[in-house]
C-alpha positions as CSV (number, residue, x, y, z in Angstrom):
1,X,23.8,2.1,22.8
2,X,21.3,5.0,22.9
3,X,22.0,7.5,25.4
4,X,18.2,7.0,26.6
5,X,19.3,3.2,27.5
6,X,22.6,4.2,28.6
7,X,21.4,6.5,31.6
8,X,18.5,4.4,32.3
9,X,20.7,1.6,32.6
10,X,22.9,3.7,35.1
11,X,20.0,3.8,37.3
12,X,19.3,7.3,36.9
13,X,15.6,6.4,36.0
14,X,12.8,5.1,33.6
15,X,13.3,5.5,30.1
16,X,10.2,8.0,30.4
17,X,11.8,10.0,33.1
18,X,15.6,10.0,31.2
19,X,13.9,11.5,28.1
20,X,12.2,14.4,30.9
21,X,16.1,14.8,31.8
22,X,16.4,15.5,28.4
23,X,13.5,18.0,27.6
24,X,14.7,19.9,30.8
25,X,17.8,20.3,29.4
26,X,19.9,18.5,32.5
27,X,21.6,16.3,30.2
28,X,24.6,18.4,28.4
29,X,27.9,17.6,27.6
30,X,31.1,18.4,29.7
31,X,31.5,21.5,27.9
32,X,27.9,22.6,29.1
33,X,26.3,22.2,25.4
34,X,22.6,20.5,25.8
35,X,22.5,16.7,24.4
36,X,19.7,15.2,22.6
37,X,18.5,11.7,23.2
38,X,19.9,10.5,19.5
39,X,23.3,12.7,20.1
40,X,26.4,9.9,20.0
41,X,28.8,11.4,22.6
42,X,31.8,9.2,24.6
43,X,30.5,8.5,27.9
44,X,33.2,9.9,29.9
45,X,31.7,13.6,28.5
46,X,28.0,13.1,29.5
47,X,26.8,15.5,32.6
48,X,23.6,15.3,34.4
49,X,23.2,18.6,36.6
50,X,27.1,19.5,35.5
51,X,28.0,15.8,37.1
52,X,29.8,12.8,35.2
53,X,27.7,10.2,34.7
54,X,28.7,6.7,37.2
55,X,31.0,4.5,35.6
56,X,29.7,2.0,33.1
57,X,29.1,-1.5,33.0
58,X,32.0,-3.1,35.0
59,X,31.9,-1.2,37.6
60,X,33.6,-2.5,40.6
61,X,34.1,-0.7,43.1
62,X,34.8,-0.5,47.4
63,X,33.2,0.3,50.4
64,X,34.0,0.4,54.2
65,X,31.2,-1.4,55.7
66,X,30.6,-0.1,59.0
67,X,29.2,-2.3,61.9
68,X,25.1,-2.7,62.1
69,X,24.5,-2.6,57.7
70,X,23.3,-6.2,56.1
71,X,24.5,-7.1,53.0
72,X,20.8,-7.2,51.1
73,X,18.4,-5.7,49.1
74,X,15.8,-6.8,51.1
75,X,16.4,-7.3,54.7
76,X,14.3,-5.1,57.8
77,X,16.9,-2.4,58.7
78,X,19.7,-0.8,57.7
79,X,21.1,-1.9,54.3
80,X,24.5,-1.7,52.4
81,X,22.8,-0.3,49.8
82,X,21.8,2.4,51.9
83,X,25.4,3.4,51.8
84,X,25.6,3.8,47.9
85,X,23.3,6.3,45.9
86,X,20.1,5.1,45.6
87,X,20.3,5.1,41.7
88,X,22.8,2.2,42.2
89,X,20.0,0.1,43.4
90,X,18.2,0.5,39.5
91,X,21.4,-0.4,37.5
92,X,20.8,-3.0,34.9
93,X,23.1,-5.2,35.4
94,X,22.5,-5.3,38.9
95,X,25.1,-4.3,41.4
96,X,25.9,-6.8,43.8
97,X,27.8,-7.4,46.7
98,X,30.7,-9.8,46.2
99,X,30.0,-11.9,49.0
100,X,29.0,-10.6,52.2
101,X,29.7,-9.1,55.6
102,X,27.3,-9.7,58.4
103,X,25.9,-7.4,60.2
104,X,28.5,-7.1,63.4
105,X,31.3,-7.2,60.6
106,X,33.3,-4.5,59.3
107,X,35.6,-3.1,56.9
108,X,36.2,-4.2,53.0
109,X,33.9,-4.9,50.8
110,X,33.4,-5.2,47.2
111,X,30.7,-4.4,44.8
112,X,30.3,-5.1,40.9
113,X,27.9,-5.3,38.4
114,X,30.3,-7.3,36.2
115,X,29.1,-11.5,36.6
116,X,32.2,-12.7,35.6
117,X,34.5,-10.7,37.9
118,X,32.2,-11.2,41.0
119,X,32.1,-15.5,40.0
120,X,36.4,-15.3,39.9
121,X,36.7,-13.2,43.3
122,X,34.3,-15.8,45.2
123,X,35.3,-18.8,43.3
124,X,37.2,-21.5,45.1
125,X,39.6,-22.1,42.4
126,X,40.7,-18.1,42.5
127,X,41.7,-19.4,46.4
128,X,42.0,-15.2,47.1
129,X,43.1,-14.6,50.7
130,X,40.8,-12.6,52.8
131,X,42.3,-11.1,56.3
132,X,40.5,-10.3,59.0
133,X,41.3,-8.4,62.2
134,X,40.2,-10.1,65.4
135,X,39.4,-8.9,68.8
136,X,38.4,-11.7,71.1
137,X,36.7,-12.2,74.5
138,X,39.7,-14.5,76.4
139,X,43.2,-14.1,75.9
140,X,44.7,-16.8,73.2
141,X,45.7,-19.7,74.6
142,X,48.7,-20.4,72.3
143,X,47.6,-23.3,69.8
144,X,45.2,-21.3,67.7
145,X,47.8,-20.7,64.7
146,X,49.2,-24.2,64.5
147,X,45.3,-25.7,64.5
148,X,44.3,-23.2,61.8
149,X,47.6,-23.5,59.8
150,X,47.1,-27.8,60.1
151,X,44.3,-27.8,57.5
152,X,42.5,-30.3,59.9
153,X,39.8,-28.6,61.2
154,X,36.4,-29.6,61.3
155,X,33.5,-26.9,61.6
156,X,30.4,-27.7,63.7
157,X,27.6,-29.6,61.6
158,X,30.2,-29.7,58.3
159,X,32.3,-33.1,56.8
160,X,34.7,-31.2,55.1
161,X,37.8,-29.6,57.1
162,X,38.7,-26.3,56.6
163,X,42.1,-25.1,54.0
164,X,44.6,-23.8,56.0
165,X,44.5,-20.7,57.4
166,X,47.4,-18.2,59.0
167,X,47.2,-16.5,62.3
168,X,49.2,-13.4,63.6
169,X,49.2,-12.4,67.0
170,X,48.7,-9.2,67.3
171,X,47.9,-9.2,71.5
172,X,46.3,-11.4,74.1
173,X,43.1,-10.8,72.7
174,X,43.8,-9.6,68.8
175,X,44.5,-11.6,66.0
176,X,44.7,-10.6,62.6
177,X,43.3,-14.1,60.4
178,X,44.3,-14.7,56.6
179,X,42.3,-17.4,54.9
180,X,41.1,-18.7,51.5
181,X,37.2,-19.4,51.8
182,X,34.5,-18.0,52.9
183,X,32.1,-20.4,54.7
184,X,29.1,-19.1,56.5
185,X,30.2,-17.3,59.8
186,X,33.9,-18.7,59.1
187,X,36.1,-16.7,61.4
188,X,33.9,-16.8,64.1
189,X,33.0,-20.2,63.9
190,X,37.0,-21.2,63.6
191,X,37.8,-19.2,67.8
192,X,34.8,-21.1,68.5
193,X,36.0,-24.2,67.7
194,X,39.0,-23.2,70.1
195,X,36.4,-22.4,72.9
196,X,37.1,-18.4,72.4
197,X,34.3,-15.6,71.2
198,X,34.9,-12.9,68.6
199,X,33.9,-9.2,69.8
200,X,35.2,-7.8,67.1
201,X,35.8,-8.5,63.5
202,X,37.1,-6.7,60.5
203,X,38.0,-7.1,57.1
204,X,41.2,-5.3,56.0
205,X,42.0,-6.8,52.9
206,X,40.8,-8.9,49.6
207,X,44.2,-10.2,48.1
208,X,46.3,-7.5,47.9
209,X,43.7,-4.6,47.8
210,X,44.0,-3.6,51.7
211,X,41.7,-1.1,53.6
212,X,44.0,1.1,54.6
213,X,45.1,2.0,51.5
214,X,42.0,2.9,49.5
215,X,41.6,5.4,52.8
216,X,38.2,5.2,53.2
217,X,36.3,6.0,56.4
218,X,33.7,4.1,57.9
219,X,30.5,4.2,55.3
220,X,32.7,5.8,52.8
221,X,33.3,4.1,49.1
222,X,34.9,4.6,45.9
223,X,34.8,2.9,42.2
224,X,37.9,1.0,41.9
225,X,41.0,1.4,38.5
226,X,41.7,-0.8,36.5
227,X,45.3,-1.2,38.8
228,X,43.0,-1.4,41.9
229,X,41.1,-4.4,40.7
230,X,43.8,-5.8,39.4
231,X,45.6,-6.1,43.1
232,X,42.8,-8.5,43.9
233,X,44.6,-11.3,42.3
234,X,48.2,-10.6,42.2
């Protein structure tokens, strides 16, 4: 691919406004050598103002979603994408968010530009656990984990009951939730089924790729290895 294409792909404009990259000599080489628009150089050695170009196509990569951020494009208000650098918004393929957080929820979530990967994270067959901390308005009552766990329960307005899903106690009012799907408003839907009222909820993990180990604050992200990605589905 043309380096032209390659950095307009990446978001970092129009073709017409790469080439003035170019012709203003921002585009050089990690040795600080000026590149051309026909040069053929490895990727990993492009700089633009003395900084490595974003990771290519297949990027995936996490953020800590903070409370009061939508998961859109287009929403009023403050966006995930806000987050991110704004060049991320112009990649081609299109970063997306791999499912979403609303806008009271916090903590993990995952962004790729890569079709495939984003279809077998969210697909039902994959069956990847999600956990979710919970902080809730009442105290438990005590049957919550053995109604979740049953694979019998029926959602509000839906025909189909829910997989099983495991509860830990974690307090009177805190839970910590693992489950396999992702239907709208799930967890809060599920304590309200039991007559209870989440205050707070936050993703810590996807699989096997947890939270607090990527050690990210609040708003912060991070592309994601290889071995990262890989701890999705393990």
């Amino acid at each position: 691919m043309k380096l032209v294409k390659l950095i307009a792909n990446l978001g970092y404009g129009s073709r017409k406004q790469v080439m003035g990259l170019f012709r203003e000599g921002r585009i050089t080489d990690a040795d600080g050598e000026v590149l051309y628009s026909d040069d053929q150089v490895a990727h990993e050695r492009i700089r633009i103002d003395g900084e490595p170009l974003d990771p290519p196509q297949g990027l995936l990569l996490a953020l800590n979603k903070p409370t009061g951020y939508t998961c859109s494009t287009r929403d009023a208000g403050r966006l995930v994408y806000d987050l991110l650098p704004p060049r991320f918004r112009l990649r081609q393929p299109v970063l997306s968010s791999v499912g979403r957080l609303d806008r009271d929820t916090s903590g993990l979530l995952l962004f790729t530009d890569d079709g495939k990967l984003l279809h077998r994270i969210i697909s039902r067959k994959s069956a990847i656990e999600k956990v979710y901390e919970v902080l809730l308005a009442e105290d438990l009552r005590g049957d919550e984990g053995d109604l979740f766990a049953a694979g019998t329960l029926l959602l509000d307005g839906e025909t189909t009951p829910l997989a099983p899903a495991a509860l830990e106690v974690l307090g009177p009012c805190h839970a910590r939730l693992s489950l396999s799907e992702g239907r709208y408003h799930q967890v809060r839907r599920m304590f309200a089924a039991t007559g209870n009222a989440v205050t707070g909820l936050k993703r810590v993990a996807i699989g096997r790729l947890r939270l607090d180990e990527l050690q990210l604050a609040a708003g912060d992200w991070r592309a994601l290895d290889a071995s990262e990605a890989q701890r999705i589905f393990d």
